[in-house]
DSSP file (Angstrom, degrees, kcal/mol; ACC not computed):
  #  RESIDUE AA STRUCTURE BP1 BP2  ACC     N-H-->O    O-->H-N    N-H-->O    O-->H-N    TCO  KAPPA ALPHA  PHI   PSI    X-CA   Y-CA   Z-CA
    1    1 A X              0   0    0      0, 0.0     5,-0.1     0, 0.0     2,-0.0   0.000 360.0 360.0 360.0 127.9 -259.8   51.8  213.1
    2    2 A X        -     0   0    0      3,-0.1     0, 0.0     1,-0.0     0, 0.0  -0.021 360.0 -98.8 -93.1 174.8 -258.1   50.5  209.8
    3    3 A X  S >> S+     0   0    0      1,-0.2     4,-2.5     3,-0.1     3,-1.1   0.752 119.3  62.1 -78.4 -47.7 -260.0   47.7  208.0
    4    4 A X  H 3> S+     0   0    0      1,-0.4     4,-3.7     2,-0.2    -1,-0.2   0.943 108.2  42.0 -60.7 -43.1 -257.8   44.8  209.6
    5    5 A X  H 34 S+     0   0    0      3,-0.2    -1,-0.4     2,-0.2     2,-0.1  -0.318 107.7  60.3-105.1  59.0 -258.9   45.6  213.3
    6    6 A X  H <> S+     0   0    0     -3,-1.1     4,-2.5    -5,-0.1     3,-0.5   0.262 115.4  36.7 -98.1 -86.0 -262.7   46.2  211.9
    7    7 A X  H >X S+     0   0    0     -4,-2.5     3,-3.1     1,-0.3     4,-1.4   0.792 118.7  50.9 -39.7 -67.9 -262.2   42.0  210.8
    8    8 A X  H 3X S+     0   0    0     -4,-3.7     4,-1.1     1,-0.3    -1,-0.3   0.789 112.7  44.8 -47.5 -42.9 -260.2   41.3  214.1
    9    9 A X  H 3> S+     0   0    0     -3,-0.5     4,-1.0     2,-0.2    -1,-0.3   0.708 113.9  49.8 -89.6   8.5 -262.9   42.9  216.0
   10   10 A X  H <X S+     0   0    0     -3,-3.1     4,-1.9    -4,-2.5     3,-0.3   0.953 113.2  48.6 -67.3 -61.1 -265.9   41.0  213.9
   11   11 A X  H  X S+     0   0    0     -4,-1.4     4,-1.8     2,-0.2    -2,-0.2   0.574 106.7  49.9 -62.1 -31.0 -264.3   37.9  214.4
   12   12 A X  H  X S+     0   0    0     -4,-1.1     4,-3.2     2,-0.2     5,-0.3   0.735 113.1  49.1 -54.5 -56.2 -263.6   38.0  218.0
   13   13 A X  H  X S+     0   0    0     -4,-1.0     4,-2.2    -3,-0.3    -2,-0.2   0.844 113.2  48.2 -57.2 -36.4 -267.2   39.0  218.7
   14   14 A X  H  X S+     0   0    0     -4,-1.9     4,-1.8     1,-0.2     5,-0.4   0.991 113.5  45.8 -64.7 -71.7 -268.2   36.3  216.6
   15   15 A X  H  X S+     0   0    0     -4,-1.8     4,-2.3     1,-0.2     3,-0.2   0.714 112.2  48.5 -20.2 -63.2 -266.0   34.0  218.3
   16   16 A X  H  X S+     0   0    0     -4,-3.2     4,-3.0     2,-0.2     5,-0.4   0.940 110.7  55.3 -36.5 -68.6 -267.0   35.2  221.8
   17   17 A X  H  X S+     0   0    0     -4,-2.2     4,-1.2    -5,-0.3    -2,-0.2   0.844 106.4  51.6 -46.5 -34.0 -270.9   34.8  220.7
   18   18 A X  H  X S+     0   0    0     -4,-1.8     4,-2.1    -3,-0.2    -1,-0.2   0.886 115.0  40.3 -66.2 -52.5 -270.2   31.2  219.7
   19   19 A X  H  X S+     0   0    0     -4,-2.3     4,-1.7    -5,-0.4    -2,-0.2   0.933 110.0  58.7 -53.1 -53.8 -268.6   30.3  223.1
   20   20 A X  H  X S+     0   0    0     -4,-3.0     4,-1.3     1,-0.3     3,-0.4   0.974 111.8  40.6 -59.1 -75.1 -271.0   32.2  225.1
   21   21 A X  H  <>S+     0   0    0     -4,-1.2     5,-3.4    -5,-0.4     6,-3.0   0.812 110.7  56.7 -69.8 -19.0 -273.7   30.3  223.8
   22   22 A X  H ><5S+     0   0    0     -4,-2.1     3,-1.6     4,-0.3    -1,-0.3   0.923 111.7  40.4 -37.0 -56.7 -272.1   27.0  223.8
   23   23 A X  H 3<5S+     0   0    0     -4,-1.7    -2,-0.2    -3,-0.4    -1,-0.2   0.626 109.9  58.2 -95.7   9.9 -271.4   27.1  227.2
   24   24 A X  T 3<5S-     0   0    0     -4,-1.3    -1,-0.3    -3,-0.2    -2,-0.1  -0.182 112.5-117.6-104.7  37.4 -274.8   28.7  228.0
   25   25 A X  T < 5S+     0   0    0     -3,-1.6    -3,-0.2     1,-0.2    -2,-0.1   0.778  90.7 117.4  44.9  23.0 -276.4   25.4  226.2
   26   26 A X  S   <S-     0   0    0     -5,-3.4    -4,-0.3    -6,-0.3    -1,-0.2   0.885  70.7-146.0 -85.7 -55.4 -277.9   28.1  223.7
   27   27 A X        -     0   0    0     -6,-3.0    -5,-0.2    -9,-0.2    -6,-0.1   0.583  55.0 -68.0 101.7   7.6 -275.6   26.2  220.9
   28   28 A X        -     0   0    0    -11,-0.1   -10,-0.1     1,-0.1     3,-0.1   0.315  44.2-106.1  69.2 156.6 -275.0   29.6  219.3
   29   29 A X        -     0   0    0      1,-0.7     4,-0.2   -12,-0.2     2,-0.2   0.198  63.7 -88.2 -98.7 -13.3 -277.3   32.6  217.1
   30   30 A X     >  -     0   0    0      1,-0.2     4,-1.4     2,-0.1    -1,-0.7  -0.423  60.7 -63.4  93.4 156.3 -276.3   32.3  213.9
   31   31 A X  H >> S+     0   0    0      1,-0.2     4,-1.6     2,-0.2     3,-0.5   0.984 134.9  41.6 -60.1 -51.7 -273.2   34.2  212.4
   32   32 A X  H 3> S+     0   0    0      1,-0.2     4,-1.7     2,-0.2    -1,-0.2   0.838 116.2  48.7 -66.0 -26.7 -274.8   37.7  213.1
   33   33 A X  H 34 S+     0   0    0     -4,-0.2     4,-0.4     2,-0.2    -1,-0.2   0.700 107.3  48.6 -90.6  -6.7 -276.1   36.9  216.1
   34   34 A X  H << S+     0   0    0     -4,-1.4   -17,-0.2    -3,-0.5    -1,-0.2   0.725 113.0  53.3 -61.4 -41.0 -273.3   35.6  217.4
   35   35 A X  H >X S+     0   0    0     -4,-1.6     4,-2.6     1,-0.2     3,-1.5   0.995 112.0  47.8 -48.8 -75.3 -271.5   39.1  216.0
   36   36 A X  H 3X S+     0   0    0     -4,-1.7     4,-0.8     1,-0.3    -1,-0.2   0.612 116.6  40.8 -58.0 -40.8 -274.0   41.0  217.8
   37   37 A X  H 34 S+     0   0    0     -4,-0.4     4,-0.3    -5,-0.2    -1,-0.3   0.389 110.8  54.1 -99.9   0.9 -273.6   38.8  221.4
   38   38 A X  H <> S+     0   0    0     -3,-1.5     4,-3.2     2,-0.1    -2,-0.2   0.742 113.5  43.7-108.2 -23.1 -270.1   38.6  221.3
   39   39 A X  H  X S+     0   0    0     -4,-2.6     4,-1.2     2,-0.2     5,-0.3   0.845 121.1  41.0 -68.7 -66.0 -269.9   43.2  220.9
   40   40 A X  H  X S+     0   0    0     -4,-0.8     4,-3.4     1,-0.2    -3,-0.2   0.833 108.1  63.5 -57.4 -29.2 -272.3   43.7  223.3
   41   41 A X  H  >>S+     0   0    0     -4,-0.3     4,-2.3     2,-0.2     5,-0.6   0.954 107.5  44.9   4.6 -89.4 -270.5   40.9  225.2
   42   42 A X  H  X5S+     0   0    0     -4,-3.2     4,-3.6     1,-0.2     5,-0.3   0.992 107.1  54.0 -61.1 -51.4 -267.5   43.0  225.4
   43   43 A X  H  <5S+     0   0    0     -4,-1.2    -2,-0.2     2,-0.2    -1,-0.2   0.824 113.6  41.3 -16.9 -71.1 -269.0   46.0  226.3
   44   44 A X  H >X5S+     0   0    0     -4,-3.4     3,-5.3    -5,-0.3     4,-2.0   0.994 115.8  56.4 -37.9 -79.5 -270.7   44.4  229.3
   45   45 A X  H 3X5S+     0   0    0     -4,-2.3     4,-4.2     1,-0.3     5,-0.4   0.835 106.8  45.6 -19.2 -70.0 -267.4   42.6  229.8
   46   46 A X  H 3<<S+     0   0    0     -4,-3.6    -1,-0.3    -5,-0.6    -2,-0.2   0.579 112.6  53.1 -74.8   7.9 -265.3   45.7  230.0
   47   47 A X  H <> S+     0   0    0     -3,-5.3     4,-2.2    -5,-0.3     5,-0.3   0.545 110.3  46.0 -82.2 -38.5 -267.7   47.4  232.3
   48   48 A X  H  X S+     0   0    0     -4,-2.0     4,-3.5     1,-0.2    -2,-0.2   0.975 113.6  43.5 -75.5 -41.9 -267.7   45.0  234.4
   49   49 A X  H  <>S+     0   0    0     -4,-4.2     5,-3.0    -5,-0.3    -1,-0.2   0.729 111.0  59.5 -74.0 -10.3 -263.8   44.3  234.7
   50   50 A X  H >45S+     0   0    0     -5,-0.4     3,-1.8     3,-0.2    -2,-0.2   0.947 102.0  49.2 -72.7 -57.6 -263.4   47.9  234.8
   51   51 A X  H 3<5S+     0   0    0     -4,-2.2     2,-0.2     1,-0.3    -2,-0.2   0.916 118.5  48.2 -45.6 -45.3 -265.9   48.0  238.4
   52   52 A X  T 3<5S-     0   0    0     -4,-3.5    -1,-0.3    -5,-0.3    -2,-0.1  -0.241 112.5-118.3 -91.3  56.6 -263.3   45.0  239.6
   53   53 A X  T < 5 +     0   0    0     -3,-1.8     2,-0.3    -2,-0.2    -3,-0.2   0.646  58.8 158.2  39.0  43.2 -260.2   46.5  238.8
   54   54 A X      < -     0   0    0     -5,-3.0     2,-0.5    -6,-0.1    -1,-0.0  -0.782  25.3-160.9-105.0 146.4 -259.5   43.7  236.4
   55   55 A X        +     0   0    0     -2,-0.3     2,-0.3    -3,-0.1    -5,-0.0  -0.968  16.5 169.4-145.4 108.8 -256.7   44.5  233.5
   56   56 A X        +     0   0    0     -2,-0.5     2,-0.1     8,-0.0    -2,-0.0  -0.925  10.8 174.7-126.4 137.2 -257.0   42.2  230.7
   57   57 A X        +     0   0    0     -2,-0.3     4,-0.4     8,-0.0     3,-0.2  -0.378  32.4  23.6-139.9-168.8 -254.9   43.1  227.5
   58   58 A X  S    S-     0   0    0      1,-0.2     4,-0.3     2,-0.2     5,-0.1   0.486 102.3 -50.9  55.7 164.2 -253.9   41.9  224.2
   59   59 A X  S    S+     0   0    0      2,-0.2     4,-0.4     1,-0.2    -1,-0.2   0.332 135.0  52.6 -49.8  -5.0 -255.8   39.4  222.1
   60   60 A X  S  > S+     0   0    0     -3,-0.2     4,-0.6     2,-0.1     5,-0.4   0.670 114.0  43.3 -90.5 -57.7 -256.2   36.9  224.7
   61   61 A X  T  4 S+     0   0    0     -4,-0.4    -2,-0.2     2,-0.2    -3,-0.1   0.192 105.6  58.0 -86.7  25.5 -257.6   39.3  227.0
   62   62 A X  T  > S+     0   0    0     -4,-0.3     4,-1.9     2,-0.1    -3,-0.2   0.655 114.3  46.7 149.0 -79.8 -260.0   41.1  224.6
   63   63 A X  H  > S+     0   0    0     -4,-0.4     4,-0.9     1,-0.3    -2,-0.2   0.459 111.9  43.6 -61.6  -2.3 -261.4   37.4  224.1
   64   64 A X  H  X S+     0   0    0     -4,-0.6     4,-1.6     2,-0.2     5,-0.4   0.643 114.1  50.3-114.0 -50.1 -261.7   36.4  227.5
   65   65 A X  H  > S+     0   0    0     -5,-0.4     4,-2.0     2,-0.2    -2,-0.2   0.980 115.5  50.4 -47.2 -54.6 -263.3   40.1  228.5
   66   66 A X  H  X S+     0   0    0     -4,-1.9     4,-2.1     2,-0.2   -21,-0.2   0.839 111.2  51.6 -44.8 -70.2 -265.7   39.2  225.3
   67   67 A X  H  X S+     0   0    0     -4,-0.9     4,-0.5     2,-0.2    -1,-0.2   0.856 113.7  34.5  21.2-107.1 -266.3   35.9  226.9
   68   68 A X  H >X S+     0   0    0     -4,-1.6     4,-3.0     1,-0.2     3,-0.7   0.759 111.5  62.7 -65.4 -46.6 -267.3   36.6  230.1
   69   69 A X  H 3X S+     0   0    0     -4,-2.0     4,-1.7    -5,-0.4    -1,-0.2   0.971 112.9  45.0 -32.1 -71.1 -269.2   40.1  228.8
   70   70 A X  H 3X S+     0   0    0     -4,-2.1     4,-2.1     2,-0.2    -1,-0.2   0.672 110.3  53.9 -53.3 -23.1 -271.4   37.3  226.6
   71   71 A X  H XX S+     0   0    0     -3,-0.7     4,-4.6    -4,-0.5     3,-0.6   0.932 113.0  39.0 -74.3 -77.9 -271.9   34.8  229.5
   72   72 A X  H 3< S+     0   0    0     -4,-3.0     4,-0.5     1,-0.2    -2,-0.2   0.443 115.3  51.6 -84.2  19.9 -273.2   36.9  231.8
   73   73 A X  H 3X S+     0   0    0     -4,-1.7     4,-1.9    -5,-0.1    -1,-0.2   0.876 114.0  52.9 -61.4 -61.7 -275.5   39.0  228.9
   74   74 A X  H <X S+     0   0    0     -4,-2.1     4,-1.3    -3,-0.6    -2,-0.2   0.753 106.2  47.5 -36.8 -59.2 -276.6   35.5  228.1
   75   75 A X  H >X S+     0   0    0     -4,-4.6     4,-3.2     2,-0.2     3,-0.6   0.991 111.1  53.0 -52.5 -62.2 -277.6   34.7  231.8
   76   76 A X  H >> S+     0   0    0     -4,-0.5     3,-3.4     1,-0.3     4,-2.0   0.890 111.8  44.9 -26.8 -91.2 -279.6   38.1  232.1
   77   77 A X  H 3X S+     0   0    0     -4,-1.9     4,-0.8     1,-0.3    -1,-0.3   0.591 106.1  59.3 -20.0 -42.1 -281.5   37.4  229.2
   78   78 A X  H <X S+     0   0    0     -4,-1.3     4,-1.8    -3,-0.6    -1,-0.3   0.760 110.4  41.8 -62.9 -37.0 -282.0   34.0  230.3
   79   79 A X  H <X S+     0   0    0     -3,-3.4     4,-1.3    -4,-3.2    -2,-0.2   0.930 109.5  55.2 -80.1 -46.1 -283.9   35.3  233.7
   80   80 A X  H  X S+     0   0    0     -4,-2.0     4,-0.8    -5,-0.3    -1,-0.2   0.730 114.7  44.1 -76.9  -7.2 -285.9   38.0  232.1
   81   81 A X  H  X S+     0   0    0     -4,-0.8     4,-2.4    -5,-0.3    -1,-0.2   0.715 113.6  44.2 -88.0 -24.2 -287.4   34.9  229.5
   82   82 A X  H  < S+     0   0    0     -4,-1.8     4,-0.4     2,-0.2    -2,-0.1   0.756 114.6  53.3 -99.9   7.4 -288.1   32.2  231.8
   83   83 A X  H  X S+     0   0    0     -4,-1.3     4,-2.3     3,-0.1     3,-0.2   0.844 113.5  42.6 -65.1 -46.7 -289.7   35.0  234.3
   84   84 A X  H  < S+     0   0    0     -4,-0.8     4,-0.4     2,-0.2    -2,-0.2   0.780 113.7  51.4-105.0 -22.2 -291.9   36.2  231.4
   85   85 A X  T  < S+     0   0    0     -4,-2.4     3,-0.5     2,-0.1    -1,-0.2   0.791 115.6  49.5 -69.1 -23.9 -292.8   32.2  230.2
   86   86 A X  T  4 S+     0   0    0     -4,-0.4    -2,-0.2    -3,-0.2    -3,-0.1   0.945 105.1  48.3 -83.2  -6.6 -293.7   31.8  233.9
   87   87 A X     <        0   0    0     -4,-2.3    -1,-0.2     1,-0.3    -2,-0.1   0.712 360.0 360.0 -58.9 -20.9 -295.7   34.5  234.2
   88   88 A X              0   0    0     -3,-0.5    -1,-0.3    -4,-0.4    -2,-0.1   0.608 360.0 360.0 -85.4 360.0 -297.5   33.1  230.9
């Protein structure tokens, strides 16, 4: 990986991480922690479209895999903290 698809894939994660927590009323992490939820984001994401036989390509689909990867990271995370605040 050249230096250009390094940035493209910083920016993408970031990007992803921003959305994610936007639309999970988080309001976004901060730049690195947006970086940070929008890789592991894809990851999830492309495990997950891989189990449904989902194809997404290009730069479009990279951010929408990213996306969705972030959502439902976001959600997880969200159940294992407001289980451990009710427990409190």
């Amino acid at each position: 990986m050249d230096i250009t698809g390094f940035i493209i894939f910083l920016v993408i994660g970031g990007v992803a991480g921003w959305l994610a927590g936007t639309i999970m009323k988080g309001g976004g992490f901060g730049l690195l922690g947006n970086i940070l939820i929008g890789i592991a984001g894809g990851i999830v994401g492309g495990f997950l479209f891989r189990l449904l036989v989902i194809a997404a390509g290009g730069l479009i689909g990279s951010m929408v895999t990213a996306i969705v990867g972030a959502v439902g990271l976001l959600y997880v995370i969200g159940l294992f903290k407001n289980r451990k605040e009710s427990s409190i």
